[in-house]
C-alpha positions, 0 to 999 in steps of 0.5 A: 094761467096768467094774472094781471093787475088792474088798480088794486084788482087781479084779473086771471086769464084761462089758458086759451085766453092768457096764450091768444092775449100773449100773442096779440099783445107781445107783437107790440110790448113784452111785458106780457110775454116775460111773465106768462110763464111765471107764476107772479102778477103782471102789474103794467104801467099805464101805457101797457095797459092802454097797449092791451086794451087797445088789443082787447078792443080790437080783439072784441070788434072782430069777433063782434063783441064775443070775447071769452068772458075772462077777457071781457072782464079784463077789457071792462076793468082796462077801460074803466082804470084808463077813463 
């Protein structure tokens, strides 16, 4: 599981979802790789968090919008923080 702060919510990542995200996001940024194998709250700067949402977008447009829904959740809570 993987948790990560957006404002002053906490969004947790199932398994799957947490170790996909890891793989796509730590290409670019560690931040979420240091911290998946910890229990703590990941808290990214903002531009982390553009990088992983930019990552979420991506993501949602290969798979025509069918991202699981805790990252769904995630994606939403990113873009409405960084507006």
């Amino acid at each position: 599981m993987l948790s990560i702060r957006v404002g002053s919510d906490v969004y947790g990542l199932g398994d799957e979802s947490a170790a996909e995200l890891v793989e796509r996001v730590s290409q670019i940024d560690s931040v979420l790789r240091d911290a998946a194998d910890s229990a703590e709250v990941v808290e990214p700067d903002p531009g982390q968090l553009a990088e992983i949402g930019t990552v979420l977008e991506a993501w949602a447009l290969e798979t025509d919008g069918d991202l699981p829904g805790d990252l769904e959740e995630l994606r939403l809570a990113i873009s409405d923080e960084l507006d």
